[in-house]
C-alpha positions as MATLAB code, in Angstrom:
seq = 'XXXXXXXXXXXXXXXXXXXXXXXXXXXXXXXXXXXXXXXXXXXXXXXXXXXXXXXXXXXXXXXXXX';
ca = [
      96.884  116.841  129.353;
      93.958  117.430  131.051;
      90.835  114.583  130.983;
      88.418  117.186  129.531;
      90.538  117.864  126.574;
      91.568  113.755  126.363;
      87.804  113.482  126.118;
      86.996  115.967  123.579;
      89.239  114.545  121.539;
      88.008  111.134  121.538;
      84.360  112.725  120.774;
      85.721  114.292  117.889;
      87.602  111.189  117.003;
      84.769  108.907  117.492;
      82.374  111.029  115.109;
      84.969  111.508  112.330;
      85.334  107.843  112.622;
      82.180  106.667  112.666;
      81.021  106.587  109.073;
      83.764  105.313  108.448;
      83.644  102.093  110.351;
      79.767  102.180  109.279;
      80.374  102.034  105.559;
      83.798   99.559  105.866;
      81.016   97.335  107.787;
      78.365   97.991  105.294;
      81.259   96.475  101.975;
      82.181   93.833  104.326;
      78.467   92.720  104.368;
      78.041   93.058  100.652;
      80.850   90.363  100.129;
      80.638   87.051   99.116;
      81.439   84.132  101.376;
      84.312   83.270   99.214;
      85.430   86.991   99.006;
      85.512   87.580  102.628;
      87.626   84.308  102.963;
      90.186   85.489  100.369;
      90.534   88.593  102.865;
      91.191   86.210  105.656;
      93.082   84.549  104.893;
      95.136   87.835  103.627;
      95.402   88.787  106.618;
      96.815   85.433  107.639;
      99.506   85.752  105.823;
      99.845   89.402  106.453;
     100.272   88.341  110.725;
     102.468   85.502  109.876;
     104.938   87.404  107.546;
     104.236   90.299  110.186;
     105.466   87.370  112.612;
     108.474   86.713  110.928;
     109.974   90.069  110.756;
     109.323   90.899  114.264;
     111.126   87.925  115.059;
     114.385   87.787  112.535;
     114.494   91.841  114.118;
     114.726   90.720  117.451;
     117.074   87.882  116.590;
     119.708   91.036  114.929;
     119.526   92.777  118.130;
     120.190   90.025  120.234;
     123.105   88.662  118.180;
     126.869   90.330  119.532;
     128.675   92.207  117.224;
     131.099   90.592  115.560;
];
């Protein structure tokens, strides 16, 4: 692909995205201390159980056939 077209895309990208990202930023602003903690600590389980997965996957592919 040529790097014009790579870049027009991104442009276009980039301002479809934008107000997105600005109002997501905006509610994340809005929230409590105790509400944005509850979403961290979402996401830390999220990664971790994320984690896990990833690595009983790996384990089945590494394990012969029996």
């Amino acid at each position: 692909m040529p790097a014009p077209m790579a870049a027009a895309r991104a442009a276009r990208a980039a301002r479809r995205l934008a107000p997105l990202a600005m109002e997501a930023y905006r509610r994340w602003e809005r929230l409590t201390p105790a509400e944005k903690e509850r979403y961290r600590q979402r996401v830390r389980e999220y990664g971790e159980r994320a984690r896990f997965t990833l690595e009983r996957a790996q384990e089945r592919r590494r394990r012969p056939p029996p």
